[in-house]
C-alpha positions in Angstrom: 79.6 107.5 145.9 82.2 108.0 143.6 85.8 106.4 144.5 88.9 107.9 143.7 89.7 104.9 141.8 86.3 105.3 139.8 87.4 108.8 138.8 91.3 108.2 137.7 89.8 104.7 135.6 87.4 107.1 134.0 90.0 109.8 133.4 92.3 107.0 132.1 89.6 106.0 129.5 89.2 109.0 128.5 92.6 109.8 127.0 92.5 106.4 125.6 89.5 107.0 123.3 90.2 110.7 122.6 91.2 111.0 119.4 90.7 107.1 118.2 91.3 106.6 114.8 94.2 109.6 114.7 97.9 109.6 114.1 99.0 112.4 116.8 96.7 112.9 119.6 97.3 115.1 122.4 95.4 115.7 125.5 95.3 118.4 127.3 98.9 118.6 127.4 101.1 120.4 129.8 104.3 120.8 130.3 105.9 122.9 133.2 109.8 124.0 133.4 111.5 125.8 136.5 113.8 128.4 135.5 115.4 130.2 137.8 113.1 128.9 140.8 110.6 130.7 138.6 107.2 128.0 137.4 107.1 128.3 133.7 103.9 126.2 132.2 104.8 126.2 128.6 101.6 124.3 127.7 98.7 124.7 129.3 96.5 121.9 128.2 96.8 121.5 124.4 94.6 119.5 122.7 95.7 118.5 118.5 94.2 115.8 116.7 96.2 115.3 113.3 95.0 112.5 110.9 97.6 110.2 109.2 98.7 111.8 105.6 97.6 115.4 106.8 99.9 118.4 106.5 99.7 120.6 109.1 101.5 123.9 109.5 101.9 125.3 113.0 102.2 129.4 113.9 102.5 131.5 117.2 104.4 134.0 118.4 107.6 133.3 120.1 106.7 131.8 123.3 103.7 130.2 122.6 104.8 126.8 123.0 105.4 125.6 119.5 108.4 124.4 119.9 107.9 122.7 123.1 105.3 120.6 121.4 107.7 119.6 118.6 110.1 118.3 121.5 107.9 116.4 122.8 105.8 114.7 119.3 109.6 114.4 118.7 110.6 111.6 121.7 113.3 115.0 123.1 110.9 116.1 125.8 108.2 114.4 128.2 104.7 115.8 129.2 104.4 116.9 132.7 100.2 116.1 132.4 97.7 115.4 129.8 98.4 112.3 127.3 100.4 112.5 123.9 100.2 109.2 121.4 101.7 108.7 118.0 100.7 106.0 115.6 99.4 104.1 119.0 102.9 104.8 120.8 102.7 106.6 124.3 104.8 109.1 124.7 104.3 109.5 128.2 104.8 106.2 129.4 107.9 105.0 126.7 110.8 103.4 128.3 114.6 105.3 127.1 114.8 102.1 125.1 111.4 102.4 123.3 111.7 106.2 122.9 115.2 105.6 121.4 113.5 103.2 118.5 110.6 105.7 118.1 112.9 108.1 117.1 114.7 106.1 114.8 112.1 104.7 113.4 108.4 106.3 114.0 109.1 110.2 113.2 111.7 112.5 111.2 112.8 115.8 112.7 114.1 118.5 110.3 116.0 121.6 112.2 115.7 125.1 111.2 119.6 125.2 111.2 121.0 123.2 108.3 124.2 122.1 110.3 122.8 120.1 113.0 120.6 118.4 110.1 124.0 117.3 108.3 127.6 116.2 109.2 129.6 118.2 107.9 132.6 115.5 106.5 129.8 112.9 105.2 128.0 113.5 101.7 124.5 113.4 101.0 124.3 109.9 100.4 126.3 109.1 103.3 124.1 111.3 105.8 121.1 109.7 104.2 122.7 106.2 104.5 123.2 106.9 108.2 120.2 106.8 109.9 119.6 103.4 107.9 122.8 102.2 109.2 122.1 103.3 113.0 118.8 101.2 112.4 120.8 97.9 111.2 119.8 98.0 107.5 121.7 96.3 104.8 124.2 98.1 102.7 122.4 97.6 99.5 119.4 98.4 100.9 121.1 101.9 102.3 122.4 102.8 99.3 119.1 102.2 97.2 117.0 103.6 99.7 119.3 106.9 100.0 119.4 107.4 96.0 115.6 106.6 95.1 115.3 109.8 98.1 117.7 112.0 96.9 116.6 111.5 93.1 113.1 112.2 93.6 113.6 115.4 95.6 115.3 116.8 92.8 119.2 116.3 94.2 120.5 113.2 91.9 123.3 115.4 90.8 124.4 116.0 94.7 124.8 112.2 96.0 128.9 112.7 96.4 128.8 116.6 97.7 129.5 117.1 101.4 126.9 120.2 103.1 129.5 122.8 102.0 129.3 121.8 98.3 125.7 122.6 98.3 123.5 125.4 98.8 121.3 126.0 101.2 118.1 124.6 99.6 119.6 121.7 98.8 121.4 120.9 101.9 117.5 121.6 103.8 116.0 119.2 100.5 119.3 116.5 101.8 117.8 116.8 105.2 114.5 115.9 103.8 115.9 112.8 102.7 117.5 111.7 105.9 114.3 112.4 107.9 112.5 110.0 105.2 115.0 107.6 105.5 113.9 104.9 107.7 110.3 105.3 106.6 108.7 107.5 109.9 104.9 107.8 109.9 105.5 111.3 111.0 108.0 114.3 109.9 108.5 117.4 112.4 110.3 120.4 110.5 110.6 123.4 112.9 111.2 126.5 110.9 113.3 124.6 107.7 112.7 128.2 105.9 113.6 130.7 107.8 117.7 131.1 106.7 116.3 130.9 103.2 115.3 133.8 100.6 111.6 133.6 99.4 112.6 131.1 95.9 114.6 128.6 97.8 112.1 128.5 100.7 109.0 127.6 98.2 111.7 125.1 96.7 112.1 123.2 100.6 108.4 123.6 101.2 107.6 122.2 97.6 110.0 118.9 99.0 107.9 118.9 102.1 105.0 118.8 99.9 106.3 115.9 97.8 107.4 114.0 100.8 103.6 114.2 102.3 102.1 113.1 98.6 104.5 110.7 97.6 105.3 108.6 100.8 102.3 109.5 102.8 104.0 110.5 105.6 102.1 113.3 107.6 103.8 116.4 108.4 104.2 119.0 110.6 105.5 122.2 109.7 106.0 125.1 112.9 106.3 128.3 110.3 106.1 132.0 110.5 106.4 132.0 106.8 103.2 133.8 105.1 104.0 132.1 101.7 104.0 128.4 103.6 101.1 128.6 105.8 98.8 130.7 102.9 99.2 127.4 100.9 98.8 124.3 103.3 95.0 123.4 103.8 95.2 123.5 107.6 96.9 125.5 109.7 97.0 125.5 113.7 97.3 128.8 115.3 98.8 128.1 119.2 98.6 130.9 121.4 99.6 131.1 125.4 100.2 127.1 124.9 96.6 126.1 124.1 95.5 125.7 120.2 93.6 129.0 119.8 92.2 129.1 116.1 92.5 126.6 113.2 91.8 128.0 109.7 91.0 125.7 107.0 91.5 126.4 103.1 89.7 124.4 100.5 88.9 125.2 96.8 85.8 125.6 95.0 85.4 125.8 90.9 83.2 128.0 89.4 80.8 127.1 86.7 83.4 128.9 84.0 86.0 126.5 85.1 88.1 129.4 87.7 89.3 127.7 90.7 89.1 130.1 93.9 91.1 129.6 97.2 88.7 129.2 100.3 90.0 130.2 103.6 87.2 129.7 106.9 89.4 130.7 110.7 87.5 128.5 113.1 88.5 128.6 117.1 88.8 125.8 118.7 86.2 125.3 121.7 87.8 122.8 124.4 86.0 120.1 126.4 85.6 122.4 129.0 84.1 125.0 126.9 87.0 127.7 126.6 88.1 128.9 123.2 90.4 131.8 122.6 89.5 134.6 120.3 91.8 136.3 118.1 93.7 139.4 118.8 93.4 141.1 115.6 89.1 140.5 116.2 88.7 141.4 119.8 91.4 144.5 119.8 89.4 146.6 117.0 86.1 146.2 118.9 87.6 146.7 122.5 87.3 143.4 123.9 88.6 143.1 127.1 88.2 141.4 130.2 84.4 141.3 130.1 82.1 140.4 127.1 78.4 140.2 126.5 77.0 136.9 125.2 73.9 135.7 123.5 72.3 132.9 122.8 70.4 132.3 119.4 68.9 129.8 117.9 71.6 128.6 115.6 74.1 130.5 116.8 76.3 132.3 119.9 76.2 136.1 119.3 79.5 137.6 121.1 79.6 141.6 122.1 82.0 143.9 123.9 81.1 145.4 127.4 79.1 148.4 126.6 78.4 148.9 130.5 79.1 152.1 132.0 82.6 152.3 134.6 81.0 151.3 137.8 77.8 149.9 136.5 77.2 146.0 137.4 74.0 145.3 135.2 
């Protein structure tokens, strides 16, 4: 018979080799708030495996649970269930102490509002210099580190300008800099976008782009911005706080030398065999409650209810 103690040390061992080999692992996350005495289960057992170096852009409507996950990948939040690791570190389980050095040291978090990135009465150097500072790093060392930054994302001309000398694509490029300042495996930038027009915007996500190719640091982007998440190679749809669909671009070149854009949607089937289809498939073909399945030889065919009301065969 099958102890108790059997069944958490074989739940345990699971979470531990989901994932191996990735940088941010979570599994089947959850994460429950009471608001207003009312149970509100923000995640609902997400599962995300991100590789180190990958960029990954996040979308879902509002409510879907994004930005709970970015708390919690940031160190700001804590799982209710499931497991969540970065670069080996245990989110669940961290002491404040350890969570305080992870997030100094392990991931950069980029707000969509430019003024809780900056302070206001420190210039870009300086705001760069700062995290280094917080982390005990030499002067010269700051002040090297926070010009190599700002020079290769384009803002050598801005090192003495406070946030209000600067527009708003270079104060979001600035905030860049001070996420990449201590070196983090991992940068989080929730919406850094959406107060921009569409030039600056591509300007920001070019940074972002850098960033991930230059320094290798892996990146996650939560967007509703078409022209971002048309470009990155994978992008995670979350829908009712589960990972619904992932759709992957890659190119091909044609024998005359054209390069074409490739973009495959793929939903993402969970250990336990649920998967969530997309709206904009199952709405046109009246999917609903019911559908009829069929199994092929390579394949799973998928068909809406075609039974008559009433009928129950």
């Amino acid at each position: 018979m099958t102890s108790i103690a059997d069944l958490g040390a074989e739940s345990a061992r699971h979470h531990r080799d989901f994932g191996a080999g990735s940088l941010i692992v979570c599994d089947r996350l959850v994460r429950i708030y009471i608001a207003a005495g009312i149970e509100v289960q923000a995640l609902q057992g997400l599962d995300l495996l991100v590789a180190a170096g990958e960029l990954v852009a996040l979308v879902g409507a509002s409510g879907s649970g994004k930005s709970t996950l970015m708390n919690i990948l940031a160190g700001l939040d804590t799982p209710t269930a499931g497991a969540v690791r970065v670069a080996g570190h245990d989110l669940a389980a961290m002491t404040a102490r350890e969570r305080l050095a992870y997030r100094r040291g392990v991931v950069g978090f980029i707000w969509q509002q430019t003024s809780r990135n900056l302070l206001p009465y420190l210039t870009a150097q300086q705001n760069v210099e700062l995290p280094m500072r917080l982390a005990g790093a030499r002067a010269r060392t700051r002040r090297a580190r926070a010009a190599e930054l700002l020079e290769t994302l384009g803002l050598g001309s801005c090192l003495q300008r406070r946030p209000d000398q600067m527009s708003g694509g270079e104060q979001q490029r600035t905030a860049i800099a001070v996420a990449l300042a201590n070196q983090p495996e991992m940068l989080l930038a929730d919406e850094p976008t959406g107060e921009l027009d569409t030039a600056t915007a591509a300007e920001v996500f070019a940074a972002l782009q850098q960033a991930n190719a230059e320094f290798g640091v892996t990146v996650l982007v939560v967007t509703h911005d078409p022209a971002v998440s048309s470009v990155v190679r994978r992008v995670v749809a979350i829908r009712d706080g589960r990972t619904s669909t992932e759709t992957l671009r890659h190119a091909t070149t044609a024998d005359n030398g054209e390069v074409a854009q490739h973009a495959v949607e793929y939903a993402v089937l969970d250990r336990a065999g649920r998967l969530q289809l997309p709206r904009e498939m199952t709405e046109p073909l009246g999917m609903r409650d019911l559908v009829r399945l069929q199994a092929e030889p390579d394949h799973i065919g998928v068909w809406p209810d075609r039974r008559e009301p009433g009928q129950t065969h």
